[in-house]
Kinemage of the C-alpha trace (Angstrom):
@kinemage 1
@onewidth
@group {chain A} dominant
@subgroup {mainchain}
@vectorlist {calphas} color= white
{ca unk a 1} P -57.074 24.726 25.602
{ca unk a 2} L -55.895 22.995 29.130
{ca unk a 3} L -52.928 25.251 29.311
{ca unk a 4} L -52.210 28.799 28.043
{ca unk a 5} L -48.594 28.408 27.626
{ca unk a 6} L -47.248 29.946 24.752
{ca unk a 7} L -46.545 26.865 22.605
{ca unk a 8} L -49.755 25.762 23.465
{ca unk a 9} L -51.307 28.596 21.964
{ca unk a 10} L -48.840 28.611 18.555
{ca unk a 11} L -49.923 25.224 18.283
{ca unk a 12} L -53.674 25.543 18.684
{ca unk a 13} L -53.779 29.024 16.176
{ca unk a 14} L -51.646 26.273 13.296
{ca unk a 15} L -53.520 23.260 13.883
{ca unk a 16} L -56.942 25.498 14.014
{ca unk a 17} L -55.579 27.890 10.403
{ca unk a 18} L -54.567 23.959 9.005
{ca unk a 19} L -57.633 22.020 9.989
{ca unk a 20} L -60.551 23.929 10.465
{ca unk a 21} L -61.372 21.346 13.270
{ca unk a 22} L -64.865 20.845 14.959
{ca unk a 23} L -62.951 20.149 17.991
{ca unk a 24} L -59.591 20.619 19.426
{ca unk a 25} L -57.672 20.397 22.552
{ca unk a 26} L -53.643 21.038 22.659
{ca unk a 27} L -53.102 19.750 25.996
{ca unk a 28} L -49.496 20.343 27.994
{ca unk a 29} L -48.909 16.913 29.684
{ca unk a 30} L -45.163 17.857 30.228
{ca unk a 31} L -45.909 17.444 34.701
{ca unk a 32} L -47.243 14.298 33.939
{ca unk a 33} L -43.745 12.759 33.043
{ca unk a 34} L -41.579 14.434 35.725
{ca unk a 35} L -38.903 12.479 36.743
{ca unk a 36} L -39.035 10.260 34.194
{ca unk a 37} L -35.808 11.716 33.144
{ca unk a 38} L -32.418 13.056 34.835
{ca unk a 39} L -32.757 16.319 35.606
{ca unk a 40} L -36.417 17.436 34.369
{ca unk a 41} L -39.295 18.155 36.532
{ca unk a 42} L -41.861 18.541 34.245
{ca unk a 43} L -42.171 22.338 34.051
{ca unk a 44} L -42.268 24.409 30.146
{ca unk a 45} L -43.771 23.044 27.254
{ca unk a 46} L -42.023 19.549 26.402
{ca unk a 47} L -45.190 16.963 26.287
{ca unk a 48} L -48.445 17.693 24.146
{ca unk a 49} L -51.118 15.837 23.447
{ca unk a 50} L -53.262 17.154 20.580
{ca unk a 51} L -57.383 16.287 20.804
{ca unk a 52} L -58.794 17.218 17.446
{ca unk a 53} L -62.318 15.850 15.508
{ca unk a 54} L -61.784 17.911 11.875
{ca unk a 55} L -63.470 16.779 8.013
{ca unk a 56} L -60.106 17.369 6.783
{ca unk a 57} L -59.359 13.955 8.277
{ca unk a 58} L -62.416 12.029 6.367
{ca unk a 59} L -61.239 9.148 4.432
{ca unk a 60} L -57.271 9.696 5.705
{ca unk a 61} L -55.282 6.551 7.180
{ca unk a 62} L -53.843 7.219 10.470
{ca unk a 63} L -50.151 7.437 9.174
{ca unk a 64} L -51.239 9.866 6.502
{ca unk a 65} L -53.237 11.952 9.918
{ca unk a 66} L -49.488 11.818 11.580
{ca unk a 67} L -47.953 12.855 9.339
{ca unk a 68} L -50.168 15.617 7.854
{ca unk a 69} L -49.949 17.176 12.094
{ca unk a 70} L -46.034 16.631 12.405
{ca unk a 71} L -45.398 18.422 9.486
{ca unk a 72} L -47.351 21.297 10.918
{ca unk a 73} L -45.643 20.903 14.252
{ca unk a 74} L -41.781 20.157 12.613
{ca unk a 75} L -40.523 23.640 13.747
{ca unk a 76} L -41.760 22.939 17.251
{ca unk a 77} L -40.364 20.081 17.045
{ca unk a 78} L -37.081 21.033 15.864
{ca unk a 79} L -37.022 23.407 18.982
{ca unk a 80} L -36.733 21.062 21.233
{ca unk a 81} L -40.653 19.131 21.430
{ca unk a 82} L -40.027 16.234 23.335
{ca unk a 83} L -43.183 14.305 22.760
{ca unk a 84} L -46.196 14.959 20.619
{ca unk a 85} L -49.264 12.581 21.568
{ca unk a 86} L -51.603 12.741 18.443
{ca unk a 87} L -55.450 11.775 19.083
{ca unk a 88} L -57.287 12.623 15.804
{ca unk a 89} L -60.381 11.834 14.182
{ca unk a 90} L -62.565 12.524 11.015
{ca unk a 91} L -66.436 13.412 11.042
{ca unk a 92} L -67.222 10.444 9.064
């Protein structure tokens, strides 16, 4: 884990309990897009990017990978998760 944020951390413990990944980074990217709207300066929790190799993946398209990870993350989501960046793999 990049950042220790407490989202960060909820979403690393579900996609780690979900997964059983080999590898996995929840990154917070929210400074990287200061600015790019009224009003926010990049600070919280509002842009993640989620790094993950896992089995679980093997033989999956990449829709079924997306959506298999935002159902995990649809509570986050609802809460106000801007952006979710999803870079996921198999073994295979």
């Amino acid at each position: 884990m990049s950042s220790t944020g407490p989202l960060v951390k909820q979403l690393h413990a579900k996609m780690q309990a979900a997964f059983d990944p080999t590898s996995l980074e929840i990154i917070n990217e929210s400074h990287l897009h200061a600015g790019h709207q009224p009003g926010f300066n990049g600070e919280g929790e509002s842009h993640i990017r989620v790094r993950m190799v896992a089995a679980h993946f093997n033989g999956k398209s990449r829709v079924q990978i997306h959506r298999e990870i935002n159902q995990i993350c649809a509570e986050e989501i609802a809460a106000g998760l801007h952006a979710l960046a999803i870079d996921v793999k198999g073994t295979e």
